[in-house]
Backbone bond lengths (Angstrom), bond angles and torsions (degrees), N, CA, C in turn:
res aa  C-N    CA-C-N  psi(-1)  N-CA   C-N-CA  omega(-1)  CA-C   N-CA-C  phi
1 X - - - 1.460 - - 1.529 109.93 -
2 X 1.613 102.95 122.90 1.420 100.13 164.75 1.329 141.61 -31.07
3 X 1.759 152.18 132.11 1.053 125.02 171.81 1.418 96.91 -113.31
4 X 1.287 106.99 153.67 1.711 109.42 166.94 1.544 111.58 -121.69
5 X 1.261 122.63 -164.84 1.433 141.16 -166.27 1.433 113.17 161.65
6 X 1.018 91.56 169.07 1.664 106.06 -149.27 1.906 128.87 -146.19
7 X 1.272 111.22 117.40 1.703 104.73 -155.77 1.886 104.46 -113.09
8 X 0.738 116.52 121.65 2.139 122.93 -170.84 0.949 93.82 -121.59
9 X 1.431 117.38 124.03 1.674 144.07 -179.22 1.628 107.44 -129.21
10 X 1.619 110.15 73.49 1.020 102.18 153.21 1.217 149.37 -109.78
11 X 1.487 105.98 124.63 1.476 141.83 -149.19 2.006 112.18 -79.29
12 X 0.582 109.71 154.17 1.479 102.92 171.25 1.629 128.51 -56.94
13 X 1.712 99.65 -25.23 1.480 100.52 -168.00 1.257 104.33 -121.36
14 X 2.050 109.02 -32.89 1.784 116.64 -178.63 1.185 99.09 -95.07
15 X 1.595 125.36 -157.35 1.644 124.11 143.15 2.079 64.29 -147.25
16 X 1.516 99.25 147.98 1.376 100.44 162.10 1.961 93.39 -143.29
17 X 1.399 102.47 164.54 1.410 128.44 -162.85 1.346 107.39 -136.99
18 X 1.459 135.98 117.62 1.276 146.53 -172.94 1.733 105.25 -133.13
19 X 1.532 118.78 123.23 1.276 124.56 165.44 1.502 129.78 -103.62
20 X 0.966 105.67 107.52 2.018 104.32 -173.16 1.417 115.53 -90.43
21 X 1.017 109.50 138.92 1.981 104.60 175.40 1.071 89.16 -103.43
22 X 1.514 107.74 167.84 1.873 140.25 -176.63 1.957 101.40 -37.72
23 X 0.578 103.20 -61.49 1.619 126.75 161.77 1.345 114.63 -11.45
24 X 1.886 106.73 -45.74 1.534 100.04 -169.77 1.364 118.41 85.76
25 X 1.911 110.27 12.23 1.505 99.05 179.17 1.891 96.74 -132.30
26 X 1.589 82.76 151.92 1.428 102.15 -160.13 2.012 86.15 -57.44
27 X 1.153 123.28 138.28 1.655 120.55 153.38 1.250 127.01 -100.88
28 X 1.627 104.71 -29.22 1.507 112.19 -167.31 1.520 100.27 -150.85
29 X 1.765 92.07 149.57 1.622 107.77 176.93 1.423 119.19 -117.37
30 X 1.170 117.37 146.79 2.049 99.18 159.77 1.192 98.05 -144.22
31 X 1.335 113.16 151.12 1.750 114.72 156.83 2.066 111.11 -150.79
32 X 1.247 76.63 144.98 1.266 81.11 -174.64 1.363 118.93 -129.01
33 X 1.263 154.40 172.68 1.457 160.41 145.41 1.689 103.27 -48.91
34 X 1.082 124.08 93.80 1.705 113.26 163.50 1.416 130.35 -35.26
35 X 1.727 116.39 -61.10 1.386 113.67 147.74 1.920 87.91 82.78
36 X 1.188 102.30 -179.35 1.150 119.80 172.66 1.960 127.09 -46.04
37 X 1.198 100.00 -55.60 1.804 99.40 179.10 2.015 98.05 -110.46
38 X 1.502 90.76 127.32 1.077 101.06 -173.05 1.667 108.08 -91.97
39 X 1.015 123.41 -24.52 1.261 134.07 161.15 1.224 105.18 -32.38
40 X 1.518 116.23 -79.51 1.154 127.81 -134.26 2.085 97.22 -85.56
41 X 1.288 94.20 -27.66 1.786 87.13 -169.37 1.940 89.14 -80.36
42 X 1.453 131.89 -25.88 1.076 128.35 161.30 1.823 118.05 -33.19
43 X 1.704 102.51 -51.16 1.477 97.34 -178.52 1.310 110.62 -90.99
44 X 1.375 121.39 7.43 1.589 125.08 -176.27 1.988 90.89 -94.41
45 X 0.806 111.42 -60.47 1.667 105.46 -179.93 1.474 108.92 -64.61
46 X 1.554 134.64 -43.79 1.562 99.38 149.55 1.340 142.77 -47.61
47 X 1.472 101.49 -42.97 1.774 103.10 176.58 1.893 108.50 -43.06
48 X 1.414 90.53 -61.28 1.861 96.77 178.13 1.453 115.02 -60.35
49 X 1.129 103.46 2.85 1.965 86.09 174.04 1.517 95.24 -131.93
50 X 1.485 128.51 20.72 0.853 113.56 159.01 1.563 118.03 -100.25
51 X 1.885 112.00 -37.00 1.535 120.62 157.12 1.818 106.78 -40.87
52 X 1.088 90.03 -49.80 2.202 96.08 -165.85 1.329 90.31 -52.12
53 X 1.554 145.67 -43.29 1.337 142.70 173.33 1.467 132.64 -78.68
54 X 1.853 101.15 10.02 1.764 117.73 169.28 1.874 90.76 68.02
55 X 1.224 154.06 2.93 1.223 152.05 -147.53 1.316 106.01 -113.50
56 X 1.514 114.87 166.69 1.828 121.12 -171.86 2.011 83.70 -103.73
57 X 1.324 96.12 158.30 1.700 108.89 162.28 1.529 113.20 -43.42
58 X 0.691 90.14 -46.94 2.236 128.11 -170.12 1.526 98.53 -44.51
59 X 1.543 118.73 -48.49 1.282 113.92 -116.41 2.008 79.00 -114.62
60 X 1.344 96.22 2.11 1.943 112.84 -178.18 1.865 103.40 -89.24
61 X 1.262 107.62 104.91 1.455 117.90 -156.75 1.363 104.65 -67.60
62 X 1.745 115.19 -47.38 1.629 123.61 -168.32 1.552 91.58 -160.86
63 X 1.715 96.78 128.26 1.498 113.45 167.63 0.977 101.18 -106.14
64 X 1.836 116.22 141.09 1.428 124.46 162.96 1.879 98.53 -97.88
65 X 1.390 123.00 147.28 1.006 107.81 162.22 1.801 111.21 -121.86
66 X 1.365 136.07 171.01 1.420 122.83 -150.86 1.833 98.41 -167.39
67 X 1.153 116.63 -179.60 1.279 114.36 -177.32 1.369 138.73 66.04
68 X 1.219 151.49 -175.77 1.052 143.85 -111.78 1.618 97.71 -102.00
69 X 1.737 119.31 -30.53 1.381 127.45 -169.07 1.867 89.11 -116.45
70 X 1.211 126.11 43.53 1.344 104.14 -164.85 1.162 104.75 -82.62
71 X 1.387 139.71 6.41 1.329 128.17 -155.21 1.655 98.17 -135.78
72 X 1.325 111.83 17.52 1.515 126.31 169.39 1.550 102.42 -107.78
73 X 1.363 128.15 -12.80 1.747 134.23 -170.88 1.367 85.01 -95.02
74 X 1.792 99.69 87.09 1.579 116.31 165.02 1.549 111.52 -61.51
75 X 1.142 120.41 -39.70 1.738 113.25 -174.52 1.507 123.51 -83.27
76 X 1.750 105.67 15.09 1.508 121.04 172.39 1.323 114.56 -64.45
77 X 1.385 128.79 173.84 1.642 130.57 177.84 1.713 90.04 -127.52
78 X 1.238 111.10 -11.48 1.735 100.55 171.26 1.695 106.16 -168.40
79 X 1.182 107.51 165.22 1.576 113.05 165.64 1.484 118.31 -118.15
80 X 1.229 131.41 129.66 1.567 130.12 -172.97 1.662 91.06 -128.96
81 X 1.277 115.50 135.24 1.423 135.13 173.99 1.583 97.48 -47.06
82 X 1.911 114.49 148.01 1.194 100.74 160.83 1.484 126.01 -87.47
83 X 0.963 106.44 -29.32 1.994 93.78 165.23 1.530 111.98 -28.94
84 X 1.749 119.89 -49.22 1.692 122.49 -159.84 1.986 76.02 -68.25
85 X 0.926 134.44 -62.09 1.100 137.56 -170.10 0.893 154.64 -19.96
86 X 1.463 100.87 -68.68 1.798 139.52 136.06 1.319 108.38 -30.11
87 X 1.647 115.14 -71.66 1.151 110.38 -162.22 1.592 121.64 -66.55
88 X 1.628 122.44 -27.03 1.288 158.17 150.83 1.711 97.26 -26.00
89 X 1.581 110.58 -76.26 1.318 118.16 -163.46 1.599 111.07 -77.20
90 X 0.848 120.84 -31.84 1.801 133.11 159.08 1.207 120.44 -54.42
91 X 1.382 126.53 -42.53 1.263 133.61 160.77 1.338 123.93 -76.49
92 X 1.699 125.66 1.28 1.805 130.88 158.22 1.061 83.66 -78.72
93 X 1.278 115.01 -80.52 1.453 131.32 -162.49 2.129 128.34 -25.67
94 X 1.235 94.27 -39.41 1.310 101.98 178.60 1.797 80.48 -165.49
95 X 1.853 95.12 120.74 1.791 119.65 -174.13 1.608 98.70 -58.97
96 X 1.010 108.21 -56.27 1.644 125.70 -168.25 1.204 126.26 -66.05
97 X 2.136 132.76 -13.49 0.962 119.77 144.82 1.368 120.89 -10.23
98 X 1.898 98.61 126.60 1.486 100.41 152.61 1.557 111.18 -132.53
99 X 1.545 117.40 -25.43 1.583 123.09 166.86 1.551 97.81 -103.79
100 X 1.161 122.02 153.24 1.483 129.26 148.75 1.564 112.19 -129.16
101 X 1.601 114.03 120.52 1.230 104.05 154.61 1.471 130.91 -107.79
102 X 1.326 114.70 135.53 1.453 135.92 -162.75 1.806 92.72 -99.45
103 X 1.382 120.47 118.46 0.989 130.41 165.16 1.672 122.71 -109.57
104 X 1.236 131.83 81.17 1.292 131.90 -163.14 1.467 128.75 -66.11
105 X 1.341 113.79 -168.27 1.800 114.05 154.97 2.033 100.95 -76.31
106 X 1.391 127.42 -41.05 0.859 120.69 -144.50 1.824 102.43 -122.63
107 X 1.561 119.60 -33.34 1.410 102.58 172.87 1.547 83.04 -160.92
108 X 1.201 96.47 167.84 1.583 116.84 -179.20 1.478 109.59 -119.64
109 X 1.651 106.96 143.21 1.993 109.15 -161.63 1.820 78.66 -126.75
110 X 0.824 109.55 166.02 1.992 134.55 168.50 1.385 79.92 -121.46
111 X 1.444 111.90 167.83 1.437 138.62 177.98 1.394 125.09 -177.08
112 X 1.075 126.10 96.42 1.426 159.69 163.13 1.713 100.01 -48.25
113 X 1.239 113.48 111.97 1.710 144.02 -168.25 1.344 113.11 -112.04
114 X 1.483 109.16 125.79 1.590 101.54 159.85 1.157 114.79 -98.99
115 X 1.312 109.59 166.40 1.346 115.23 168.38 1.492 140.80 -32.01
116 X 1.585 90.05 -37.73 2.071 97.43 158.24 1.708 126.47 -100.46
117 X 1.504 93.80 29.07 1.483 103.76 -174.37 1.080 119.21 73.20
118 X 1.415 130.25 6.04 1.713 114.09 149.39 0.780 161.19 -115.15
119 X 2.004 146.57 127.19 0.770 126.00 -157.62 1.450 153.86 -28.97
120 X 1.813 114.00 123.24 1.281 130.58 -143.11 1.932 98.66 -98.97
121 X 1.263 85.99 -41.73 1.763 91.34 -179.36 2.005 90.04 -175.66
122 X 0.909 118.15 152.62 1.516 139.43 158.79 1.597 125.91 -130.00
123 X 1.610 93.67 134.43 1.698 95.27 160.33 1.388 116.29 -138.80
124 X 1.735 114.95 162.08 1.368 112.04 -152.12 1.671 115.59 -143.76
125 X 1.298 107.84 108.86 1.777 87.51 -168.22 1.455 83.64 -91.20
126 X 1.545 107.36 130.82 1.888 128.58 171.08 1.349 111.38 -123.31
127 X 1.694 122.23 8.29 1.381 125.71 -172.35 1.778 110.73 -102.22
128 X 1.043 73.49 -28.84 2.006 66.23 -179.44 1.243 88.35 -152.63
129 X 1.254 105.29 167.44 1.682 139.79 -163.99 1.520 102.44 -110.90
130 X 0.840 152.78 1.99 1.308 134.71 143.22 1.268 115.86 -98.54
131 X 2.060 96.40 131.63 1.255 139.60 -165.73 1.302 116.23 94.49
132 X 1.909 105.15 28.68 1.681 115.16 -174.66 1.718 80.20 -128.05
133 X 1.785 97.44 162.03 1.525 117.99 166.37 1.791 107.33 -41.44
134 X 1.689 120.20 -26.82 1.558 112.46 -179.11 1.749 126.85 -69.89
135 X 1.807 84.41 -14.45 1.802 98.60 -179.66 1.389 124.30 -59.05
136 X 1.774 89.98 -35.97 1.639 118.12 -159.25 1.482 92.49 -81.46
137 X 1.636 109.10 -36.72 1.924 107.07 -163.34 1.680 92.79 -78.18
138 X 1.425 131.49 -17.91 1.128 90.15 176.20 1.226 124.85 -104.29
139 X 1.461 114.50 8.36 1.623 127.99 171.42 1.408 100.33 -69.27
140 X 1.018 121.81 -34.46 1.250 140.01 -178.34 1.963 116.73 -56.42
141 X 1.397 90.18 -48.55 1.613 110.82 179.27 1.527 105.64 -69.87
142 X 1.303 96.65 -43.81 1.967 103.16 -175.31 1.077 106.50 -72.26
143 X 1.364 127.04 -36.55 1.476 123.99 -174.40 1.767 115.39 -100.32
144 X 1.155 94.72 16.22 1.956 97.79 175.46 1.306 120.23 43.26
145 X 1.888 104.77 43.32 1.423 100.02 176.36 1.728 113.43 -116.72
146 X 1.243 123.46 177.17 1.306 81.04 151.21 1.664 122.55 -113.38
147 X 1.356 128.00 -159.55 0.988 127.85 -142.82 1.958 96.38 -81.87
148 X 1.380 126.44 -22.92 1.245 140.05 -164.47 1.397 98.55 -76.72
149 X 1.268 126.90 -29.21 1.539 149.24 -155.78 1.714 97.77 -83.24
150 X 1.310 110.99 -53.57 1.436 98.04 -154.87 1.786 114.06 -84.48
151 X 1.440 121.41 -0.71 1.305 114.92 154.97 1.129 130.54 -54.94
152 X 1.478 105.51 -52.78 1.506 117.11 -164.64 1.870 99.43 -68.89
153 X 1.739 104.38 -63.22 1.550 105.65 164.12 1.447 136.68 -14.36
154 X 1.470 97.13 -41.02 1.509 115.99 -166.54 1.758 105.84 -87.09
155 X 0.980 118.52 -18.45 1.477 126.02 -160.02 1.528 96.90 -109.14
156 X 1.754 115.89 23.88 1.532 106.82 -175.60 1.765 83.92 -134.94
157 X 1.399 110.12 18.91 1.369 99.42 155.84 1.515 155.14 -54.71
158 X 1.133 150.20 162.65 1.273 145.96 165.14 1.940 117.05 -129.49
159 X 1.198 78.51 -55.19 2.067 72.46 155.41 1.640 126.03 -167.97
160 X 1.823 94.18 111.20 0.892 103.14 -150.21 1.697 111.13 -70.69
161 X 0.892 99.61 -179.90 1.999 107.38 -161.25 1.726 87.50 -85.48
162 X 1.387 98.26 167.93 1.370 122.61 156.73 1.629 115.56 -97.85
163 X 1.796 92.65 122.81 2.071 96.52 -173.06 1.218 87.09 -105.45
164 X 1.581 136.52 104.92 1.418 94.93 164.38 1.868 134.95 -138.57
165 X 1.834 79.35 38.32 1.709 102.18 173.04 1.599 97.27 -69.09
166 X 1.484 110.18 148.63 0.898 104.93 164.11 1.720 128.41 -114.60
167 X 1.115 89.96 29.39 1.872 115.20 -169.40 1.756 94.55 -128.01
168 X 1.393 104.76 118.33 1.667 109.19 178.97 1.161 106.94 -67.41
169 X 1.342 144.15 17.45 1.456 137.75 -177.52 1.562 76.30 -107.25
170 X 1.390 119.78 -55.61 1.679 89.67 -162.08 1.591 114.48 -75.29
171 X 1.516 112.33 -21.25 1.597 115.01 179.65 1.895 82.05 -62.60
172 X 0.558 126.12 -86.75 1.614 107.16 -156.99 1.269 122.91 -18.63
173 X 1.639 118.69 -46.06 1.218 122.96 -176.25 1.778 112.91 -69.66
174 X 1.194 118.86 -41.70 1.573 132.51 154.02 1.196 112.88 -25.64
175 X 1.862 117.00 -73.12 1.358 115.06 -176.93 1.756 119.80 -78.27
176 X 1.444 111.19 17.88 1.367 123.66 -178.85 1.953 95.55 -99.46
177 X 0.920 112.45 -32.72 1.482 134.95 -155.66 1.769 98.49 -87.05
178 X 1.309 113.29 -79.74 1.790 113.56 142.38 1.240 112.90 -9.12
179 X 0.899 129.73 -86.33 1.304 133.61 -175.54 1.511 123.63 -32.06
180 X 1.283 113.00 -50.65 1.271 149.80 173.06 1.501 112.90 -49.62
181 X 1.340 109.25 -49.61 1.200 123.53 179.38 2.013 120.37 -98.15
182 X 2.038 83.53 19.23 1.868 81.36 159.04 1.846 109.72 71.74
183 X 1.625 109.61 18.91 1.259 119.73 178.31 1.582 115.95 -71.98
184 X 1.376 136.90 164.28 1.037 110.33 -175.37 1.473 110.38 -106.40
185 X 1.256 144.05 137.51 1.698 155.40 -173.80 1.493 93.46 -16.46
186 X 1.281 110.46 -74.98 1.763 121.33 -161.76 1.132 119.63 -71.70
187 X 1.724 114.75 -9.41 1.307 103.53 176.59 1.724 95.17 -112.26
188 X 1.186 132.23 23.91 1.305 136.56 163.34 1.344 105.69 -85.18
189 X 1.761 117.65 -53.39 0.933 119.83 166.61 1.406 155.20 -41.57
190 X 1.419 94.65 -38.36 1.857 125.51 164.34 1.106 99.91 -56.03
191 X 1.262 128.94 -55.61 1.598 132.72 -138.53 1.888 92.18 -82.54
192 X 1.346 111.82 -31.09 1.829 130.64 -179.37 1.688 71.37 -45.80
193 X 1.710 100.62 -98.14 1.540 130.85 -159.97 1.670 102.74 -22.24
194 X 1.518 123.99 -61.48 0.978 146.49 -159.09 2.004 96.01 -60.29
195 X 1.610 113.29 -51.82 1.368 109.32 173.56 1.533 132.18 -67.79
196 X 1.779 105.90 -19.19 1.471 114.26 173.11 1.709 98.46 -76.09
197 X 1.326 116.06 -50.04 1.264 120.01 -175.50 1.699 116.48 -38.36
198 X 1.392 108.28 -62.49 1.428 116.28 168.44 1.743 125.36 -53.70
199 X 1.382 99.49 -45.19 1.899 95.33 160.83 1.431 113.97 -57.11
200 X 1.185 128.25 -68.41 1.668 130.12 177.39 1.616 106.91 -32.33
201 X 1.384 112.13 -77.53 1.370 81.80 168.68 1.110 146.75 -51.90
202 X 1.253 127.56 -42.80 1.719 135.68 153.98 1.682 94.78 -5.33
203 X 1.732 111.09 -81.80 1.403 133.54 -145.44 1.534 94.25 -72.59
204 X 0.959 136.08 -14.88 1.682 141.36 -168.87 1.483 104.51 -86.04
205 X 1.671 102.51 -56.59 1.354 109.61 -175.65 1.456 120.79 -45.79
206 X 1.194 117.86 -14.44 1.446 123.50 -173.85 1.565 130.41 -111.51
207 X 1.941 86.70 25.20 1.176 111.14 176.27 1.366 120.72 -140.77
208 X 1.768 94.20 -1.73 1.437 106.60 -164.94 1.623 124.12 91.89
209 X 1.441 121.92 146.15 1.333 105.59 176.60 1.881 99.98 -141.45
210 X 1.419 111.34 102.36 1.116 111.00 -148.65 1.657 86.15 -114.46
211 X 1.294 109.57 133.33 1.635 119.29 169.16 1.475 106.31 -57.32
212 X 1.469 112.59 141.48 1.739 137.18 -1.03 1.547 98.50 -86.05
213 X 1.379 113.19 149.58 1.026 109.81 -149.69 2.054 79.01 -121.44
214 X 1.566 108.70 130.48 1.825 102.26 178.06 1.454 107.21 -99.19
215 X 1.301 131.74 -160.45 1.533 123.95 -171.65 2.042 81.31 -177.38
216 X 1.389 104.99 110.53 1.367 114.64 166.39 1.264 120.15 -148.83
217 X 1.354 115.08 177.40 1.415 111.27 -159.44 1.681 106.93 107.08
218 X 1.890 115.40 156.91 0.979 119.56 -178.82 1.792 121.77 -65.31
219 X 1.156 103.22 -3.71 1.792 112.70 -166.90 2.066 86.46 -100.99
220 X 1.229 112.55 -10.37 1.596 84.47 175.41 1.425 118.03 -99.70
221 X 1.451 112.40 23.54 1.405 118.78 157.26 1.265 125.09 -66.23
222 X 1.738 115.06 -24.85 1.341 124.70 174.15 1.351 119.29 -65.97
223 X 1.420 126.61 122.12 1.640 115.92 -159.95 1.642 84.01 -100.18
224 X 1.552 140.08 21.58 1.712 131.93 172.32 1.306 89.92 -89.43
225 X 2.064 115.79 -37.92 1.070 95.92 -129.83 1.900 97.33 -99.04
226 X 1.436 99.48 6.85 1.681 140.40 170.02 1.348 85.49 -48.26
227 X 1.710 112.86 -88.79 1.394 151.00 -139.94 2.178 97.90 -66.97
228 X 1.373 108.91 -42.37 1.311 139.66 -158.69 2.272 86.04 -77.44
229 X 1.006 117.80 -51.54 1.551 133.28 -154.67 1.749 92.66 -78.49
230 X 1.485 104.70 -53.18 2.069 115.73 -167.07 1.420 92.01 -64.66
231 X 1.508 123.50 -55.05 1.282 102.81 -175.89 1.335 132.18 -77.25
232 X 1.406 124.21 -6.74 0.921 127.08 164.00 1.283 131.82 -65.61
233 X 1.867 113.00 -48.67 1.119 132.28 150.64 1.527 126.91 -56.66
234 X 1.222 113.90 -11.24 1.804 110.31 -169.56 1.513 137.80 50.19
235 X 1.383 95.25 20.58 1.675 126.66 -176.75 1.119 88.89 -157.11
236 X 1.827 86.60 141.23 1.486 121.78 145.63 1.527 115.59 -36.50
237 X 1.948 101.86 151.12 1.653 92.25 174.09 1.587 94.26 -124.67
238 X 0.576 132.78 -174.53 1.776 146.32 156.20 0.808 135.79 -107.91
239 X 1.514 120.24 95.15 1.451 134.37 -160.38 1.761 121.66 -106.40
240 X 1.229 108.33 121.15 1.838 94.56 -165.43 1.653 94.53 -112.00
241 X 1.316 93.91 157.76 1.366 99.97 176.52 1.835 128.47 -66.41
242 X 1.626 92.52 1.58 1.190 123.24 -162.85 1.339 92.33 -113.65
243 X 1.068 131.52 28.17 1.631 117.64 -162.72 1.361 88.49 -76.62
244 X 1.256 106.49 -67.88 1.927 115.75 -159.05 1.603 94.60 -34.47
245 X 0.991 122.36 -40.08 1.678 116.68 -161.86 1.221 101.26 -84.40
246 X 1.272 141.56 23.53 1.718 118.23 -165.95 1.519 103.91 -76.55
247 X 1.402 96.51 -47.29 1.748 93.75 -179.56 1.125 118.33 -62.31
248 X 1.093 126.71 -34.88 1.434 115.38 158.94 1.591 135.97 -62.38
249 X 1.215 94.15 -30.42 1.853 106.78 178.13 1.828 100.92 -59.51
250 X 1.737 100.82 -42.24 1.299 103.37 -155.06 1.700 98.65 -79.60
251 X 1.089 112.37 -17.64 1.746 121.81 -175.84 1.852 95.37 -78.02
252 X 1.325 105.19 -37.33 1.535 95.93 -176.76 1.239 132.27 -86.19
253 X 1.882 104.27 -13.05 1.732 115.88 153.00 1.553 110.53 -69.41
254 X 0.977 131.01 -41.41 1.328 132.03 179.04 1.868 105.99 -59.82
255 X 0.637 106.07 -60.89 1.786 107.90 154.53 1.328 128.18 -46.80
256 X 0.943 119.78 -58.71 1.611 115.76 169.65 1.740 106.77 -64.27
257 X 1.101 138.74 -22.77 1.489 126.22 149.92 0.980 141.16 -71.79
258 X 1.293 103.76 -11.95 1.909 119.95 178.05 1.362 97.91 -83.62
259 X 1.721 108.93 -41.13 1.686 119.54 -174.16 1.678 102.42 -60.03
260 X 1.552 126.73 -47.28 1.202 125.08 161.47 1.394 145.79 -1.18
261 X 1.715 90.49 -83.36 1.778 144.73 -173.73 1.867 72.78 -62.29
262 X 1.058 103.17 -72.64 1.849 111.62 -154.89 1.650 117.19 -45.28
263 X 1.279 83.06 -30.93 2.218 102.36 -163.60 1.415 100.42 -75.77
């Protein structure tokens, strides 16, 4: 008989839900908008990754839950930090992780990997929001796009602007100012990507940035902010199509071993 398990990463901006069988293979996904009750979009992205896996609630042996609300995912059997997580799910994902950076809705961590995926050292900017997924949402707000828009936008640059408040109240006023002065959309945009890019490294450097270097979290869907990170770094990063889910993938290996130990 099959066993499953189950990993909930709720995030400040997503909540996503990943189900693994004995196997080690992803079966099921969910994601949802967090929104106001984190609880509840917590059991809405399990429900969906438990249908996405054809499976009963029942039949989910041990949930880890992880991330930003993890300790509001009442129907968990444990909570594990997402850094242990990240670095956990980054290291299935691509063997050779040794940094991962996690770029969020709300703060961005670097993370230093060992060789068996666990954390080596971490650092975390949680004080301000610029050079987090909130920088981009409000370039986003000023410029009436939405948030899916400004990767692709950004990557049709020619020369990108200089951002270089480092407080998103004043980058707003900057890219209000740009504007003003007849700048063009995509190269306003670059210059966004181009200023998160330069903080991350800043915050990395002080942890080291040791090849292969992963890139997860909901902000590495942006292929500017892809393009914006390599050149900054001067290496390749490793980007899975699974990125958004790592913390969850990695919350749901940690679960499927507890489910193990338990059986």
């Amino acid at each position: 008989m099959t066993m499953y398990a189950a990993g909930v990463d709720a995030g400040s901006t997503q909540t996503k839900g990943i189900i693994f069988d004995d196997q080690m293979r992803i079966v099921g996904r969910g994601l949802v908008d967090t929104g106001a009750n984190t609880t509840k979009a917590s059991e809405r992205a399990f429900q969906a990754a438990v249908r996405g896996a054809g499976i009963d609630p029942g039949d989910v042996k041990y949930t880890v839950g992880t991330g930003y609300g993890r300790y509001k995912i009442t129907f968990g059997d444990t909570q594990i930090t997402e850094i242990t997580c990240h670095a956990k799910g980054a290291h299935f994902i691509f063997p050779k992780t040794r940094t991962v950076v996690d770029i969020g809705g709300q703060d961005t961590k670097g993370i230093r990997v060992g060789q068996d995926g666990e954390v080596a050292d971490f650092v975390m900017n949680d004080k301000c929001a610029a050079g987090t997924g909130r920088f981009l949402g409000v370039a986003a707000q000023v410029l009436e796009l939405s948030l899916d828009d400004l990767g692709p936008i950004s990557l049709k640059a020619q020369r990108p602007v200089d951002i270089s408040s480092t407080c998103t109240v004043f980058a707003e006023t900057e890219i209000l100012s740009y504007l003003a002065q007849k700048k063009k959309l995509e190269d306003i945009l670059m210059g966004m990507h181009k200023a998160i890019a330069a903080r991350t490294v800043s915050l990395l450097q002080r942890v080291g940035m040791n090849e292969e270097l992963t890139f997860t979290g909901g902000v590495s869907r942006n292929a500017g902010m892809v393009v914006a990170l390599q050149e900054a770094f001067e290496m390749p990063l490793n980007v899975s199509e699974e990125s958004q889910y790592i913390g969850a993938i990695g919350a749901a290996i940690f679960a499927l071993e507890r489910a193990a130990v338990a059986a």
